[in-house]
C-alpha positions as CSV (number, residue, x, y, z in Angstrom):
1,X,39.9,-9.9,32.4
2,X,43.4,-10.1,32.5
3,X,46.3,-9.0,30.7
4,X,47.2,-10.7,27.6
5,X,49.8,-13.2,27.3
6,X,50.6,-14.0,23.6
7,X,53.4,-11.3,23.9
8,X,54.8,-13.6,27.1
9,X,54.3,-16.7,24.6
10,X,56.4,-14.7,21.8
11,X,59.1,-13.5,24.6
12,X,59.4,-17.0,25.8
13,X,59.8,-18.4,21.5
14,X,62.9,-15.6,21.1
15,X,64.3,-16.3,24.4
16,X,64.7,-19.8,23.3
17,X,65.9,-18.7,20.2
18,X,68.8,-17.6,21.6
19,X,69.8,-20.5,23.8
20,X,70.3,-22.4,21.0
21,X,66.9,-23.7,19.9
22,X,65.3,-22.7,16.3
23,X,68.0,-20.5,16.1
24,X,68.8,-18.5,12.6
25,X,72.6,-18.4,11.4
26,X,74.3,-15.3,12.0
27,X,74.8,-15.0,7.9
28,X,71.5,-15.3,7.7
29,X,70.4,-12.6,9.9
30,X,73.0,-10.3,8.4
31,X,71.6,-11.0,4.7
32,X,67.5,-10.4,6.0
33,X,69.2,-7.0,7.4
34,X,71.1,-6.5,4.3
35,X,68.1,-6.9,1.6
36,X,64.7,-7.1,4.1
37,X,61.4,-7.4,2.8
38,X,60.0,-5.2,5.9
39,X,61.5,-2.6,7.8
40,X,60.5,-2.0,11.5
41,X,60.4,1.9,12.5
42,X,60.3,2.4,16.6
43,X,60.5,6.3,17.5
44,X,62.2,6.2,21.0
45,X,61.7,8.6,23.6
46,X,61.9,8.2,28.1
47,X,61.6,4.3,26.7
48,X,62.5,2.8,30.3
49,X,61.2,0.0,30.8
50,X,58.9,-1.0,27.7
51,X,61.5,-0.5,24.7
52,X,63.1,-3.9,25.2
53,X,59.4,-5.6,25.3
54,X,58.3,-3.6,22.1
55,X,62.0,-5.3,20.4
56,X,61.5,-8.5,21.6
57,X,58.2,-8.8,20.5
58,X,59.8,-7.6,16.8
59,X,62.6,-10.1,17.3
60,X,60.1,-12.9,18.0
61,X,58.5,-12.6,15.2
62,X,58.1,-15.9,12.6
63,X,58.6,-14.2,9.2
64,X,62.3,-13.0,10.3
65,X,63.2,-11.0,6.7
66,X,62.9,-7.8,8.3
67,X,65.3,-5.0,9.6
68,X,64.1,-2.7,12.8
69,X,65.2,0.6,12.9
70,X,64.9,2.5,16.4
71,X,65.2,5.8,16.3
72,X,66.4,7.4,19.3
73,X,64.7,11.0,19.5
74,X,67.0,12.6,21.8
75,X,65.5,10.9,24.6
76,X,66.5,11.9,28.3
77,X,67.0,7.7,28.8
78,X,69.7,5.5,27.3
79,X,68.1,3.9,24.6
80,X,71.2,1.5,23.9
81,X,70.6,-0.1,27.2
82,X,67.2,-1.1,26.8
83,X,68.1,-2.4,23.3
84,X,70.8,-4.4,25.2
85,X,68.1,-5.7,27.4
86,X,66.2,-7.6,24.6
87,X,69.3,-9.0,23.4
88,X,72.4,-8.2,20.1
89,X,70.8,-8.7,16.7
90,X,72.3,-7.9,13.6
91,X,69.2,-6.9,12.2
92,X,68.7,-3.9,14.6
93,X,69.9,-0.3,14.0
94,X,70.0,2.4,16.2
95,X,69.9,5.8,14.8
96,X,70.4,9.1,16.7
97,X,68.9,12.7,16.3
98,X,70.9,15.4,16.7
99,X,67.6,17.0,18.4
100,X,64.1,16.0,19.6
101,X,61.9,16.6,17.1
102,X,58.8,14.7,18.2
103,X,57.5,10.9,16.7
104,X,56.5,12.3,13.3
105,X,60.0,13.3,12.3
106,X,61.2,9.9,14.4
107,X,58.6,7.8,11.9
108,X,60.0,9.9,8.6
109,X,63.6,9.8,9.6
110,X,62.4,6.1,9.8
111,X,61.0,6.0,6.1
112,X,64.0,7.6,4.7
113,X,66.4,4.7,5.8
114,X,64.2,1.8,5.2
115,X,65.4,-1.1,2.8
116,X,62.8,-2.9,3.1
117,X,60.1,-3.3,0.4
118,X,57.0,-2.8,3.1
119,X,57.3,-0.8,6.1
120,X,55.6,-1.5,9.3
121,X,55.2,1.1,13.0
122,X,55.6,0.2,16.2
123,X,55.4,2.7,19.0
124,X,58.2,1.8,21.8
125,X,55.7,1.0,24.6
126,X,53.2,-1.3,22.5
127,X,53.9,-4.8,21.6
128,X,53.3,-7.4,18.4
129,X,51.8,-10.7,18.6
130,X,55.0,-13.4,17.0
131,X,52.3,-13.9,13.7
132,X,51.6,-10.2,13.1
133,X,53.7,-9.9,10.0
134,X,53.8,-13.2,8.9
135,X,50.1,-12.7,8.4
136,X,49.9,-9.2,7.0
137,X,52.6,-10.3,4.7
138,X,50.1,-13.2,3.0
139,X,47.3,-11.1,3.1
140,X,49.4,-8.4,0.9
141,X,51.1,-10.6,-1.6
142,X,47.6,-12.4,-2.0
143,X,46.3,-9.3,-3.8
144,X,46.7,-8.2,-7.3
145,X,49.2,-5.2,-6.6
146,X,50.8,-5.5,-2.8
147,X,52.6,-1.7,-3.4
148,X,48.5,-0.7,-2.9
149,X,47.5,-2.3,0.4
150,X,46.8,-0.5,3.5
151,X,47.3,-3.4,5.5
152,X,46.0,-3.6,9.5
153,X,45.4,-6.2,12.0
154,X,42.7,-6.3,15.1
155,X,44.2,-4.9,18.0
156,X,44.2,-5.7,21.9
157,X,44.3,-2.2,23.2
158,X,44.8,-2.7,27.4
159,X,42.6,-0.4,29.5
160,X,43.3,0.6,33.1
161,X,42.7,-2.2,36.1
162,X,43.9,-4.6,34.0
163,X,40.8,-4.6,31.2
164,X,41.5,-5.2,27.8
165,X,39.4,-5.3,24.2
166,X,39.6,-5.8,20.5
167,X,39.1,-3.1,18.2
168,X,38.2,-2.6,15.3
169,X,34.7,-3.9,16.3
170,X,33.9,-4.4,12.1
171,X,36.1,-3.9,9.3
172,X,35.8,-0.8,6.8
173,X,33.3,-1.2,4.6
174,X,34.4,-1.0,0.8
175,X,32.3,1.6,-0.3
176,X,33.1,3.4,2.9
177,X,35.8,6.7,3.7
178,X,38.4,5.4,5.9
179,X,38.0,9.2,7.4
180,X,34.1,8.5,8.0
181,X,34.7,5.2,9.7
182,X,37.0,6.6,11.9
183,X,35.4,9.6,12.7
184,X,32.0,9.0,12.5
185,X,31.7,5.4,13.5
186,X,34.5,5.3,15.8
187,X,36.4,2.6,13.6
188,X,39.8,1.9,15.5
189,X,42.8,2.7,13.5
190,X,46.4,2.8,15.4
191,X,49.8,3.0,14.3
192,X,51.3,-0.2,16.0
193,X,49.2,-2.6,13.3
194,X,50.1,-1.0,10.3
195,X,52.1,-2.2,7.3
196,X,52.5,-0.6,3.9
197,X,54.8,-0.4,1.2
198,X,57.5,1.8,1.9
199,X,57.3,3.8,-1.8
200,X,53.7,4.8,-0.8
201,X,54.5,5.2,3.0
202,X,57.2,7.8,1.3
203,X,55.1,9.4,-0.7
204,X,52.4,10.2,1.7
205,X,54.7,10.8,4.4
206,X,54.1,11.3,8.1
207,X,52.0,14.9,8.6
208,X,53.2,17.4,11.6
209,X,50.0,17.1,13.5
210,X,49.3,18.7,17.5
211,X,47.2,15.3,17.8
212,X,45.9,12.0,15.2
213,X,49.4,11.6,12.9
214,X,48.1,8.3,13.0
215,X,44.6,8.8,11.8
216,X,45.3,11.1,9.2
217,X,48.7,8.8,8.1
218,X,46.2,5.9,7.0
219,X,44.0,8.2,5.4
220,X,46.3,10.0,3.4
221,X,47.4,6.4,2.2
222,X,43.6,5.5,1.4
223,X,43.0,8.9,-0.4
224,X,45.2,7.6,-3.2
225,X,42.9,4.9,-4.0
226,X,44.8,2.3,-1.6
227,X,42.8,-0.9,-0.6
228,X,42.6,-1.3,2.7
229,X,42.8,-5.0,4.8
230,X,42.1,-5.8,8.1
231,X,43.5,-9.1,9.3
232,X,40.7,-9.9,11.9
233,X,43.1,-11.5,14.4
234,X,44.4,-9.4,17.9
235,X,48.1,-9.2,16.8
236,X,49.0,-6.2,18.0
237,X,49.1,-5.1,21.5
238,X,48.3,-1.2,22.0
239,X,49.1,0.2,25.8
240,X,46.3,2.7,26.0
241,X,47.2,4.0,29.4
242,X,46.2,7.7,30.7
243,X,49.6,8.9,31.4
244,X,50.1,12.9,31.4
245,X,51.3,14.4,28.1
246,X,50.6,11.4,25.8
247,X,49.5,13.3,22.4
248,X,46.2,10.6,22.1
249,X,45.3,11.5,25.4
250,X,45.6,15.1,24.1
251,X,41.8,15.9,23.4
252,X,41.9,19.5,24.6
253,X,39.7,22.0,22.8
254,X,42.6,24.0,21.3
255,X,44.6,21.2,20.2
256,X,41.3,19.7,18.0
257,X,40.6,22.9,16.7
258,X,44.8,23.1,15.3
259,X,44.2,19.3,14.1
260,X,40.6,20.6,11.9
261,X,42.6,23.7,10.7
262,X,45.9,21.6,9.6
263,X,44.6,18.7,7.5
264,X,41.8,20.9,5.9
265,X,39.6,19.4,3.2
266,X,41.4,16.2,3.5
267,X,38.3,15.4,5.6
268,X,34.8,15.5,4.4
269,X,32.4,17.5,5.7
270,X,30.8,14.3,7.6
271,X,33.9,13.5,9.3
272,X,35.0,16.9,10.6
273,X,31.7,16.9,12.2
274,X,32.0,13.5,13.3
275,X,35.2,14.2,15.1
276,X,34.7,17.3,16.6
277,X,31.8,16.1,18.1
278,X,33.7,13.0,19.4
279,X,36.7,14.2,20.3
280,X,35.9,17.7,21.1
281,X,32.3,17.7,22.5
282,X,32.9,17.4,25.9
283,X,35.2,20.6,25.7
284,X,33.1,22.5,23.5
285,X,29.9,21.4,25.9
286,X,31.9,23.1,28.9
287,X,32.6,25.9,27.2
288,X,29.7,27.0,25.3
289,X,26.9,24.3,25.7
290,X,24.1,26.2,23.9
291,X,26.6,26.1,21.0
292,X,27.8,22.4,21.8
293,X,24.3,21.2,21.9
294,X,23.4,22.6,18.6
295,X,26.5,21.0,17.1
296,X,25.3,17.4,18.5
297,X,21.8,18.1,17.0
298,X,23.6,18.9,13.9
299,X,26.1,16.0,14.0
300,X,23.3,13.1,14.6
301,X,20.8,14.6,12.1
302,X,23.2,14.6,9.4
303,X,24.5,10.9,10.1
304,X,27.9,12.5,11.4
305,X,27.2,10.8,15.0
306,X,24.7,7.8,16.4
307,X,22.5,9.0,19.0
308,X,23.9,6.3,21.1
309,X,27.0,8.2,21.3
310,X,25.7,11.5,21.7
311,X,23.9,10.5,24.6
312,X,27.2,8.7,26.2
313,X,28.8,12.1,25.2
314,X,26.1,14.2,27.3
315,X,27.0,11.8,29.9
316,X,30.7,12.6,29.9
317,X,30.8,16.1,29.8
318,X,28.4,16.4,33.5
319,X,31.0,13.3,34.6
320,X,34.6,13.9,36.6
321,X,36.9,12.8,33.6
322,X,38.5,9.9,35.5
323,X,35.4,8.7,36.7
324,X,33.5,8.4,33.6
325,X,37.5,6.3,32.4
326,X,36.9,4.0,34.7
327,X,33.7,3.3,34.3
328,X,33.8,3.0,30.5
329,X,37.2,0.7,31.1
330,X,34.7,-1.6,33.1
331,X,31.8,-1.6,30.9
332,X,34.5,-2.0,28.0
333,X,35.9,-5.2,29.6
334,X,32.7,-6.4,30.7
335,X,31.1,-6.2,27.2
336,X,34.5,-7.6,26.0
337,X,34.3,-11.3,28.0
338,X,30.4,-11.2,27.1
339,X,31.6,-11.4,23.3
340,X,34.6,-14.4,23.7
């Protein structure tokens, strides 16, 4: 299965745009920047090459009332260039940091200059569908009191050799802890979809994580009795490759063990199990399986993990990494078409 080409489709729309065809008045775009009803936040950092995508895709976008901020984290690259490459628009703004201070302080520097009523995240190397906030938009002001919607869309998350699937697989369950279905299901959860309003986004705030600012973001915003929506269409685009250094790809023992220790009782019991067993088994495993293999026992007879998973998870840990990543991305992709 091939790469996804609604992005291309939305490229194409904005391109057009700008040769003179459903084109908005400049006054116009200056008064959606002015007074927008969503703002954009993009942390930038090394952005060569997929920046100007990620904008484009914003720029295409068919609700247009919204301002993008990009917030240039001292990168090593020239962040104005690549904004030049997906065209001038009043309804950018670049802001600078003095110095780097990772995406978490990019996304709150982010929060404290938004005008906008709801705030949505895009990371600089993952892309929107042109509907994505057009949609979230009517699914928020549908509801009784928007300012308390954690609102999320189905996501296309690309795998390597091309592969690609939709996540989440179900929505979360009403009577269900976001923390439990992301943890202990596996429920998808990812920065690029969301959308909330920017007083709550403010008041929970972005935490200084060593991994899952994303994860805990959306729960924090849940915890304070926040309904959240799932618009069941693949509008966002999430780049899931396996480059070196990339904090989700950081699922080192150590690093785990700092995440557990930092966000404390925000988790229940259920879900701290559930994620150290999914995210740290293998390493644990490695490292002390008598101990590992109790903890699985543990996890599955308490509901904190399906035996399915714990046997793919005894699987991995005897597996070369990259092979068992490959193999999953094809079985992924394969059980993917089976499903269109």
């Amino acid at each position: 299965m091939g790469r996804p080409d609604g992005v291309e489709i939305g490229l194409n729309r904005f391109l057009d745009r700008k040769e003179g065809r459903e084109v908005q008045p400049a006054d116009a775009l200056a008064q959606h920047a002015a007074n927008p009803i969503v703002t954009i936040v993009i942390p930038a950092y090394a952005v060569t090459g997929h920046l100007s995508v990620a904008v484009r895709s914003v720029l295409a976008q068919t609700m247009p009332d919204f301002e993008l901020l990009v917030i240039d984290d001292c990168s090593p690259d020239s962040v104005s260039d690549e904004l030049a490459q997906a065209g001038e628009d009043s309804r950018v703004r670049l802001i600078r940091h003095d110095r780097n201070g990772g995406a978490t302080a990019a996304r709150n520097t982010g929060l404290a200059q938004a005008r906008g009523r709801f705030v949505a995240f895009l990371d600089a190397d993952d892309q929107w569908m042109p509907a994505k906030l057009e949609r979230q938009l009517d699914a928020i002001m549908a509801r009784p009191d928007p300012e308390r919607i954690f609102c999320v869309t189905s996501t296309i998350v690309t795998l390597p050799e091309g592969r690609h699937i939709v996540r989440p697989s179900r929505a979360k369950r009403t009577d269900e802890r976001l923390d439990e279905f992301i943890f202990v299901t596996g429920g998808f959860c990812q920065t690029s979809s969301f959308l909330v309003a920017t007083a709550l986004a403010r008041q929970v705030g972005w935490r200084e994580l060593p991994t899952g600012e994303d994860h805990m973001f959306a729960i924090d915003c849940c915890a304070l009795g926040t309904d959240y929506v799932l618009i069941a269409e693949p509008l966002t685009i999430y780049n899931n490759d396996l480059r070196p250094g990339r904090l989700s790809n950081d699922k080192t023992l150590a690093t785990g063990q700092r995440f557990l220790m930092a966000v404390g009782n925000a988790l229940s019991l259920k879900a701290r199990r559930g994620y150290e067993i999914r995210y740290l088994g293998p390493a644990i495993l490695r490292e002390t399986p008598l101990q590992g293999l109790a903890k699985i026992v543990r996890a599955v007879a308490t509901g904190a993990m399906p035996p399915r998973f714990a046997a793919s998870l005894l699987v991995r840990t005897v597996m070369p990494h990259d092979l068992y990543q490959r193999i999953r991305a094809s079985i992924l992709g394969k059980r993917q078409s089976n499903d269109r």
